[in-house]
C-alpha positions in Angstrom: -55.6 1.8 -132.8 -56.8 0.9 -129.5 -58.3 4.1 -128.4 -59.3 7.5 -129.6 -59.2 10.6 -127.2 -61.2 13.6 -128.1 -62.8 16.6 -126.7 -66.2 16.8 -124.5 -67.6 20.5 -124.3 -70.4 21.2 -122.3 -72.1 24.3 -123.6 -74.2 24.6 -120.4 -71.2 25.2 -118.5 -68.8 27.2 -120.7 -69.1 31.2 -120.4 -67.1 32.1 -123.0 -63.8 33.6 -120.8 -61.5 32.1 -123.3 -59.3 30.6 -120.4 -58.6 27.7 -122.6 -57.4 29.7 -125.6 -55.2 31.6 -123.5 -53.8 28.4 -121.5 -52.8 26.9 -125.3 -51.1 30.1 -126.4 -49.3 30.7 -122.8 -48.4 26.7 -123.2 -46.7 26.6 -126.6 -45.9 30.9 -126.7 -47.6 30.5 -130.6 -47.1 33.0 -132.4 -49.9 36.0 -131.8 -51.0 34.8 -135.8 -51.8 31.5 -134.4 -54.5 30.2 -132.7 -54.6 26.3 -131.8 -58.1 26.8 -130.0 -60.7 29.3 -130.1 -63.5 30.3 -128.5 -66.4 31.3 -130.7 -70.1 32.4 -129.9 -72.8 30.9 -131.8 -75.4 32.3 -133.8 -78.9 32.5 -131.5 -80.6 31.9 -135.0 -79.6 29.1 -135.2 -81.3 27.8 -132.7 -85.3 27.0 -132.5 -85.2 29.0 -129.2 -83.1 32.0 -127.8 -80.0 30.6 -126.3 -76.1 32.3 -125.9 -73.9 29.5 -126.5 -70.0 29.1 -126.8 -67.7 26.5 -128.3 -64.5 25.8 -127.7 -62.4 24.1 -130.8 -59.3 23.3 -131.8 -58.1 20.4 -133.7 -60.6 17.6 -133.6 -57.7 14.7 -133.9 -60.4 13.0 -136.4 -60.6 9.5 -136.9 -59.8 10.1 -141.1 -57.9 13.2 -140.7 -58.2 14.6 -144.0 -54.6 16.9 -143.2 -53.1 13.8 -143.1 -54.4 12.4 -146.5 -53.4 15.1 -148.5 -50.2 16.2 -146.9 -47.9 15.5 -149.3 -44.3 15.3 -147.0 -46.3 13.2 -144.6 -45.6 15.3 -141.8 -49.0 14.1 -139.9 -49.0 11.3 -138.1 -51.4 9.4 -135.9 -50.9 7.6 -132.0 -52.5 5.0 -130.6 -54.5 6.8 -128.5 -55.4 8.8 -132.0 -54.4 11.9 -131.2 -53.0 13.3 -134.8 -49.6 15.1 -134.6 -47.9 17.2 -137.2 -44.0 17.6 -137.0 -43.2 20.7 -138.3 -39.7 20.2 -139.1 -40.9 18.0 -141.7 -43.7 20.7 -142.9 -43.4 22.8 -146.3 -45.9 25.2 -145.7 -47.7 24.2 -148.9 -51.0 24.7 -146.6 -52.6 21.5 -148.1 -53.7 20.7 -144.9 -55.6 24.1 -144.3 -57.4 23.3 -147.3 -58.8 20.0 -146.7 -59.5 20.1 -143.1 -63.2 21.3 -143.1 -62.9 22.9 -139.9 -59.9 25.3 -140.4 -58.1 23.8 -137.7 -54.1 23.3 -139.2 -52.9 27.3 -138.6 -50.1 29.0 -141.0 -47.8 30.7 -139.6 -46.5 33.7 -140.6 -43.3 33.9 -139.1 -41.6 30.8 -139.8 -44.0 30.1 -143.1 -45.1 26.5 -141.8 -48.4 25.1 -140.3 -49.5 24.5 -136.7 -51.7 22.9 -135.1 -53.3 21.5 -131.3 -51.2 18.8 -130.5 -53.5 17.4 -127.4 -50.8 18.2 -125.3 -49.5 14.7 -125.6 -46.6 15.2 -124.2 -48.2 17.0 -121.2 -51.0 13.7 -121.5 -48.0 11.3 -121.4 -46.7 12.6 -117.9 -50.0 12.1 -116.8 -51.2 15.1 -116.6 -54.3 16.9 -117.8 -54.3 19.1 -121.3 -53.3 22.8 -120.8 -57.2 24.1 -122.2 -58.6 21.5 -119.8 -56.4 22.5 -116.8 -57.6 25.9 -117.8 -61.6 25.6 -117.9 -62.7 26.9 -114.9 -66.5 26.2 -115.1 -65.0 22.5 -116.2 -66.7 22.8 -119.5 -63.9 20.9 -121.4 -63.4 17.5 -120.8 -60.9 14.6 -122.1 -62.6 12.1 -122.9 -62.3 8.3 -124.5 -65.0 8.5 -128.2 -67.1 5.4 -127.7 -70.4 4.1 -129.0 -71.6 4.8 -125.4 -70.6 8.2 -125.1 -72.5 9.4 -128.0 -75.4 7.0 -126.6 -75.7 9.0 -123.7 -78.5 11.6 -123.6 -77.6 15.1 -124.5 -74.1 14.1 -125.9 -74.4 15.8 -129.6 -71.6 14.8 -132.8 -72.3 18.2 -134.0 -73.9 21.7 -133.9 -75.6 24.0 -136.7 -73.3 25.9 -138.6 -70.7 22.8 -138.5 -69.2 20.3 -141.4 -70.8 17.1 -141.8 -69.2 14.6 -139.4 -69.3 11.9 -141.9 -66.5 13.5 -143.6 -63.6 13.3 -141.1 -65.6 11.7 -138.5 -63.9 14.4 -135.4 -63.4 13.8 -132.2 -65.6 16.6 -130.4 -68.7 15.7 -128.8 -70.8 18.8 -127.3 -73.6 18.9 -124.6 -75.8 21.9 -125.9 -77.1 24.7 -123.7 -80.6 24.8 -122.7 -82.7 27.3 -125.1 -85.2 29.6 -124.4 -85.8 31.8 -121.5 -83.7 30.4 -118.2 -85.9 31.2 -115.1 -83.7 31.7 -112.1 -84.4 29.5 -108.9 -83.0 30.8 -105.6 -81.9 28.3 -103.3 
């Protein structure tokens, strides 16, 4: 693989408006069952400090994708530019995949009874444009980004936050820049 894309989220910038959920569903018209990426709010006790913090997820395109070791039509496959994609046509809706990915990102759905999932827009990627979620993010608090030994060098650039799976396991493709805790003092220009 010569390259693996991923997600940058800047916690300091996202306010939690859920324009990038709502850009995925309007993309792809998922079913209302379905949700590809999601916005959630994390605890403040989790942090030493108080903070309000949001996250945007989806599918973290993981280096070792554990719904594509287990699924057992091999309807996961994964590009050069690692972005993981599942076919659905070749899906059985065993929900393997739901299971084993420790960040519930593979979606059933209802309706037709198969799986879903973020595809990175990689089709959208591939005309050279920018992912739907990313087009979306107003503050710009979602990023594309290229997972390198620098990029998680850089200061502030975290693998993962409290309440999240061991990154060792999958190794995902998310970075996050947390928010500042404590109390924010406002400075007037």
């Amino acid at each position: 693989m010569s390259k693996q894309l991923g997600f940058l989220h800047n916690s300091e910038k996202c306010i939690g408006c859920r324009g990038c959920e709502m850009a995925c569903k309007n993309e792809y018209q998922s079913d209302a069952s379905v949700r590809w990426r999601q916005v959630y709010q994390l605890r403040e006790k989790d942090f030493s400090l108080p903070t309000r913090m949001f996250i945007s997820v989806a599918c973290n395109h993981c280096q070792d994708p554990e719904c594509l070791r287990v699924c057992p039509v091999r309807a996961y496959t994964k590009r050069e530019d690692g972005i993981v994609i599942h076919d659905q046509e070749r899906c059985i809706g065993c929900k393997l995949c739901t299971m084993a990915c420790p960040y519930d990102r593979p979606q059933f759905n209802t309706v037709v009874k198969k799986v879903e999932k973020c595809n990175f827009c990689y089709q959208r990627l591939d005309q050279g444009q920018e992912t739907a979620c990313v087009a979306a993010c107003v503050p710009q608090a979602l990023q594309v980004v290229e997972m390198t030994d620098e990029l998680d060098l850089k200061t502030g650039v975290l693998t993962t936050l409290p309440g999240m799976p061991d990154p060792a396991v999958t190794h995902p493709s998310i970075r996050f820049i947390g928010p500042k805790q404590g109390k924010q003092i406002r400075r007037d220009v």
